[in-house]
TIRO-958377 format. One record per residue: residue in one letter; x, y, z of N, C-alpha, C in turn. Coordinates in steps of 0.02 Angstrom, whole numbers, padded with zeros to 5 digits. Layout:
<recs>
+---------+--------+--------+--------+--------+--------+--------+--------+--------+--------+
! residuo !   n.xx !   n.yy !   n.zz !  ca.xx !  ca.yy !  ca.zz !   c.xx !   c.yy !   c.zz !
+---------+--------+--------+--------+--------+--------+--------+--------+--------+--------+
!       A !      X !      Y !      Z !      X !      Y !      Z !      X !      Y !      Z !
...
+---------+--------+--------+--------+--------+--------+--------+--------+--------+--------+
</recs>
This chain:
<recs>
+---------+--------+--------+--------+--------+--------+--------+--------+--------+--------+
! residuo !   n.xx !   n.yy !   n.zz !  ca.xx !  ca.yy !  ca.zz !   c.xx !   c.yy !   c.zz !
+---------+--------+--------+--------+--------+--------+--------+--------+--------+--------+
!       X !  00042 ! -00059 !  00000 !  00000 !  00000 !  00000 !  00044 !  00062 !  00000 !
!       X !  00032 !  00108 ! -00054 !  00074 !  00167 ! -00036 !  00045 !  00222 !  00001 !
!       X !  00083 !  00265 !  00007 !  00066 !  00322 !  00087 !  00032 !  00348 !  00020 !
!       X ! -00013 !  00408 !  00065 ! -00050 !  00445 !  00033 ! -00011 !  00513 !  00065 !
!       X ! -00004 !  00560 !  00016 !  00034 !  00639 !  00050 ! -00021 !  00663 !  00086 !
!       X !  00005 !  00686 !  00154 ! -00020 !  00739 !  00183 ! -00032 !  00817 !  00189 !
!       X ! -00116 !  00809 !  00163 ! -00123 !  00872 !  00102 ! -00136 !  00926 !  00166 !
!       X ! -00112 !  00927 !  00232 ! -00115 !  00962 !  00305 ! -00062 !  00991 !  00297 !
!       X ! -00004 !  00973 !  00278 !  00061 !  01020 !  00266 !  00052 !  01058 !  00195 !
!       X !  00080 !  01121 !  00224 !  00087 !  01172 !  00158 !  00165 !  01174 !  00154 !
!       X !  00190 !  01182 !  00094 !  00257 !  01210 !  00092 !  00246 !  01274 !  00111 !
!       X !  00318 !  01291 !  00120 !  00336 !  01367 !  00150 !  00326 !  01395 !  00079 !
!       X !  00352 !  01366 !  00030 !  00350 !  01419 ! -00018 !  00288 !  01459 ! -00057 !
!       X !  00236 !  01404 ! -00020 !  00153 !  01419 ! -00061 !  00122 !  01478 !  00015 !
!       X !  00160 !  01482 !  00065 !  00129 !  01527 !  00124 !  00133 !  01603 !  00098 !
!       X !  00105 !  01651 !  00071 !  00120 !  01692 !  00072 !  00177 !  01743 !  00142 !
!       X !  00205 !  01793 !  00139 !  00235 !  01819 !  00160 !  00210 !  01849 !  00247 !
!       X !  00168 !  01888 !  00224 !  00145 !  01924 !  00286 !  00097 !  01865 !  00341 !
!       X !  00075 !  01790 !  00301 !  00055 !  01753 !  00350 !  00142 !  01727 !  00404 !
!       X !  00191 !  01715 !  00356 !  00250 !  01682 !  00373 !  00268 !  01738 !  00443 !
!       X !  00254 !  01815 !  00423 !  00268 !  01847 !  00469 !  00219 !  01879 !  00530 !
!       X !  00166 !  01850 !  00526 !  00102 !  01852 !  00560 !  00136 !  01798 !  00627 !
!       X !  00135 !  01728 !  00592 !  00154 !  01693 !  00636 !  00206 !  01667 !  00671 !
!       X !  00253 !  01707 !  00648 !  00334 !  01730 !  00678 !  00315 !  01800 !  00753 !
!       X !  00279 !  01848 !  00738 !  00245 !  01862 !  00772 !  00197 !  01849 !  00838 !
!       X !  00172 !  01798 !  00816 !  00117 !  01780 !  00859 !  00147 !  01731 !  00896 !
!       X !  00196 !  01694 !  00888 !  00255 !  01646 !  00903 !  00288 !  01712 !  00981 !
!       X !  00317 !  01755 !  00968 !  00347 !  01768 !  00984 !  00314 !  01798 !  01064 !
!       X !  00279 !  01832 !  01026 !  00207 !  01870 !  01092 !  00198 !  01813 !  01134 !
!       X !  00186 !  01742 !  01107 !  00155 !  01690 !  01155 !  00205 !  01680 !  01191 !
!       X !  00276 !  01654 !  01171 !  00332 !  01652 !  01208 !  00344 !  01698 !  01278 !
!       X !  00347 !  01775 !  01251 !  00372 !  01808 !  01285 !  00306 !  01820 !  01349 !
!       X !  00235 !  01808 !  01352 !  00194 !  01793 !  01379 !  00221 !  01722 !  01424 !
!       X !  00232 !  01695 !  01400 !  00254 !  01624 !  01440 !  00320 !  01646 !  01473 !
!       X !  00359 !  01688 !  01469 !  00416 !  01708 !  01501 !  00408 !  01769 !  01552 !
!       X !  00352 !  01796 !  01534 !  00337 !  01842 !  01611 !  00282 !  01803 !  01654 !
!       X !  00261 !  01758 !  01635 !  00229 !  01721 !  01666 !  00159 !  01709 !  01694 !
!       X !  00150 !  01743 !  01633 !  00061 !  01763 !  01622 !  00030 !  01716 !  01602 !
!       X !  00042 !  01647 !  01600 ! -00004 !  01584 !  01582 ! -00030 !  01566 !  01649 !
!       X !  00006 !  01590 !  01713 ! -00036 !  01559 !  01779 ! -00060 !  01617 !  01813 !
!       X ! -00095 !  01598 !  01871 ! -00137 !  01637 !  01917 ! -00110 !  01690 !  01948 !
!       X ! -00049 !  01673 !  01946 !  00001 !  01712 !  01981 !  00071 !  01726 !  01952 !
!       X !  00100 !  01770 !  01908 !  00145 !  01776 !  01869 !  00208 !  01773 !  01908 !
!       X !  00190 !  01807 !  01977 !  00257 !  01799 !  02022 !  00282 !  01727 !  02040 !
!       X !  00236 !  01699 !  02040 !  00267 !  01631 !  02076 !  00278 !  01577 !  01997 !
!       X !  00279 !  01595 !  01940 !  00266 !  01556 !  01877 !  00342 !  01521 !  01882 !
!       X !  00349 !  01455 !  01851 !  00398 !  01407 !  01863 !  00424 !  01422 !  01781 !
!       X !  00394 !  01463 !  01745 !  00419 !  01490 !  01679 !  00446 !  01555 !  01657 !
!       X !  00438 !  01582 !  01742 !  00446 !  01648 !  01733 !  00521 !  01647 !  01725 !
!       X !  00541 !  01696 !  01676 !  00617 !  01740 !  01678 !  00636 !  01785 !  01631 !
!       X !  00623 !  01857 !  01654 !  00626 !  01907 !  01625 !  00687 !  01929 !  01591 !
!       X !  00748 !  01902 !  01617 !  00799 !  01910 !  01535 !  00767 !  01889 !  01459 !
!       X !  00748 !  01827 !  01473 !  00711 !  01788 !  01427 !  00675 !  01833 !  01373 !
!       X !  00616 !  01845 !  01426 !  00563 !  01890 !  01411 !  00593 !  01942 !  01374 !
!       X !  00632 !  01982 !  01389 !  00671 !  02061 !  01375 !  00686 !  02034 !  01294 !
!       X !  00723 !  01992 !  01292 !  00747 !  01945 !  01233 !  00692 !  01948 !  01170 !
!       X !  00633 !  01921 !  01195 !  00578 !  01886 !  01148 !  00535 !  01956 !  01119 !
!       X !  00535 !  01999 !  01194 !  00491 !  02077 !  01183 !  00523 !  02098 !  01131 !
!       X !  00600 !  02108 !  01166 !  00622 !  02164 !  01070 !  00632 !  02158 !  01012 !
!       X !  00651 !  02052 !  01020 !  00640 !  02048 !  00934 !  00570 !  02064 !  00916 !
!       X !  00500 !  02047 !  00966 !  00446 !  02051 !  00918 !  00424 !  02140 !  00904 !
!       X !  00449 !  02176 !  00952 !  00449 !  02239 !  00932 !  00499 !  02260 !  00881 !
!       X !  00561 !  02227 !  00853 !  00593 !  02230 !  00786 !  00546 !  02204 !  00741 !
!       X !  00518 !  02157 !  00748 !  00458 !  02137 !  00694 !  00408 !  02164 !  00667 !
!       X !  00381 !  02197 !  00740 !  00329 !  02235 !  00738 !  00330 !  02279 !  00677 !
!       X !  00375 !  02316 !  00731 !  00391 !  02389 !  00688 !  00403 !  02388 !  00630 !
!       X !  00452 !  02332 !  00597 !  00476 !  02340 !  00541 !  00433 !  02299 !  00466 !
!       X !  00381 !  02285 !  00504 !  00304 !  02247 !  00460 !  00257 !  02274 !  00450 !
!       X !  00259 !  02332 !  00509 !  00182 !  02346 !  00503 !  00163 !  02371 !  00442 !
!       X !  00189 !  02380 !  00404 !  00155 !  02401 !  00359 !  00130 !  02341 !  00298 !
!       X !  00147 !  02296 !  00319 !  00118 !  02221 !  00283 !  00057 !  02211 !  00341 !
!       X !  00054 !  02242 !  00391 ! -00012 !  02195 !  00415 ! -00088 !  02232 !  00411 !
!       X ! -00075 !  02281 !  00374 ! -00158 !  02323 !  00337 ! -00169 !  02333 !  00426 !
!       X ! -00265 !  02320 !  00391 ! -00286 !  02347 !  00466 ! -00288 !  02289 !  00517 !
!       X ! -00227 !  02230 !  00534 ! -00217 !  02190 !  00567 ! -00152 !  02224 !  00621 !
!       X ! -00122 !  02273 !  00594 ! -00061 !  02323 !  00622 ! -00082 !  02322 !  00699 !
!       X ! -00166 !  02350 !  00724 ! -00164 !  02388 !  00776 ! -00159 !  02337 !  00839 !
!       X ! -00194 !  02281 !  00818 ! -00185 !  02227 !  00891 ! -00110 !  02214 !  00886 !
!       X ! -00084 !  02184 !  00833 ! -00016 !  02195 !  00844 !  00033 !  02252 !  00894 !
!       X !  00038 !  02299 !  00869 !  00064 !  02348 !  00904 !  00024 !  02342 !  00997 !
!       X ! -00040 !  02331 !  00987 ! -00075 !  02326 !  01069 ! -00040 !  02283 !  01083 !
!       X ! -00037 !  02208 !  01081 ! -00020 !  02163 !  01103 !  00058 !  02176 !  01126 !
!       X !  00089 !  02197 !  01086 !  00169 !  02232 !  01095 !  00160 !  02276 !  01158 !
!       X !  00129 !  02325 !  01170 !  00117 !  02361 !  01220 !  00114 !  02355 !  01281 !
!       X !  00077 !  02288 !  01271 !  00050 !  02242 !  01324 !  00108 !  02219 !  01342 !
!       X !  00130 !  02170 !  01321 !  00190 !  02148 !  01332 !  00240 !  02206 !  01383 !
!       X !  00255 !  02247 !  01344 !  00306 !  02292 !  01346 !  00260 !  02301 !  01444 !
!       X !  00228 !  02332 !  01432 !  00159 !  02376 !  01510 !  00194 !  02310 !  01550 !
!       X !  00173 !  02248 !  01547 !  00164 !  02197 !  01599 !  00266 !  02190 !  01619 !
!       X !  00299 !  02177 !  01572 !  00352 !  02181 !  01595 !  00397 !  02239 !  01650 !
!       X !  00374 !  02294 !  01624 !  00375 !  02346 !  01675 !  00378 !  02348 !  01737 !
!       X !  00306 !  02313 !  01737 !  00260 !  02293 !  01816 !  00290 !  02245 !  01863 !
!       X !  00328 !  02194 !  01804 !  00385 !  02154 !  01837 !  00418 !  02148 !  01880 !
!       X !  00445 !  02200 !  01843 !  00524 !  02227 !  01849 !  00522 !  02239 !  01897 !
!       X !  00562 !  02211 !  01978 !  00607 !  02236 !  02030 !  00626 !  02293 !  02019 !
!       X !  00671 !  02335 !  01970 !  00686 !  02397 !  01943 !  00690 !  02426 !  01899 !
!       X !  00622 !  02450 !  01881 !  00587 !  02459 !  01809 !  00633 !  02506 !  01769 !
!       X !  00651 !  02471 !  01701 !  00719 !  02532 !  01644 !  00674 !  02601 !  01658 !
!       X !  00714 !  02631 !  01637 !  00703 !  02708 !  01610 !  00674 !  02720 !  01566 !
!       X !  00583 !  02748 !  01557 !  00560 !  02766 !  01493 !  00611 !  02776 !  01438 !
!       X !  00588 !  02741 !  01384 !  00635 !  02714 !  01324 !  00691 !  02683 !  01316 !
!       X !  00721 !  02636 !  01385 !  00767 !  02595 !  01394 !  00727 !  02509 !  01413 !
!       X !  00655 !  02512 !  01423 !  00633 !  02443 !  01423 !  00651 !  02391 !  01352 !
!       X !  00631 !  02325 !  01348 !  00647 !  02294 !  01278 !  00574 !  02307 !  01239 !
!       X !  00627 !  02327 !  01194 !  00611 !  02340 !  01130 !  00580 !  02430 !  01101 !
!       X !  00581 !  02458 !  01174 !  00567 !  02526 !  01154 !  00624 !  02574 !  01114 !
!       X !  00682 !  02537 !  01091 !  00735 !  02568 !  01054 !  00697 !  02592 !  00983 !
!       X !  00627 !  02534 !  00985 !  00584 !  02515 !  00918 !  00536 !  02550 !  00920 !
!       X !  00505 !  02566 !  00963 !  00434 !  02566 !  00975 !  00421 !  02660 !  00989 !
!       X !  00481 !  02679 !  01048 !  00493 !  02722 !  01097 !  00472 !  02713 !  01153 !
!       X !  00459 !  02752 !  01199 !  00440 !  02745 !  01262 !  00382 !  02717 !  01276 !
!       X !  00368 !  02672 !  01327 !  00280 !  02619 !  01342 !  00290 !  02638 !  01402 !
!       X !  00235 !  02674 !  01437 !  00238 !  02698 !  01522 !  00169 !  02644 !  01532 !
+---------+--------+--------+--------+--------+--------+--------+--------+--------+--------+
</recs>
């Protein structure tokens, strides 16, 4: 019996672009969500929490952000929120919150109070 292809996989090359970078994106937000530790009840006590990490994941997706939005039409604005978000909750974190426009990824963004 021969296999039958699995018509569930797409090649990369048939994905258009801005999905490839949608979900490089949305990849990244979830991560850096899982690294401040916002999947449990309590972010302080999260066994996933670690904000180098986090700092890491925030500014590439705010390099992404920024440097796409103009591929994501009117899909841009939750993007940029969600970035915000990110950026706001890490803050809140922080033992000793950076200096308006020294958090990650505001080199990109500018300042998130």
């Amino acid at each position: 019996m021969t296999e039958q292809p699995d018509t569930t996989v797409r090649e990369l090359a048939d994905i258009p672009a801005v999905e490839v970078i949608s979900r490089a994106a949305m990849m990244l937000m979830s991560a850096a969500a899982e690294k401040l530790g916002l999947g449990e009840p309590d972010p302080d006590t999260s066994p996933h929490r670690d904000l180098d990490e986090a700092r890491r994941l925030i500014t590439a997706l705010a390099g992404l952000v920024t440097s796409s939005v103009e591929y994501f039409g009117p899909h841009a604005g939750p993007y940029r929120d969600g970035l915000q978000s990110l950026q706001r909750a890490f803050r809140e974190s922080s033992a000793h919150p950076d200096e308006p426009g020294k958090g990650p990824g505001e080199k990109y963004t500018g300042p998130v109070h």
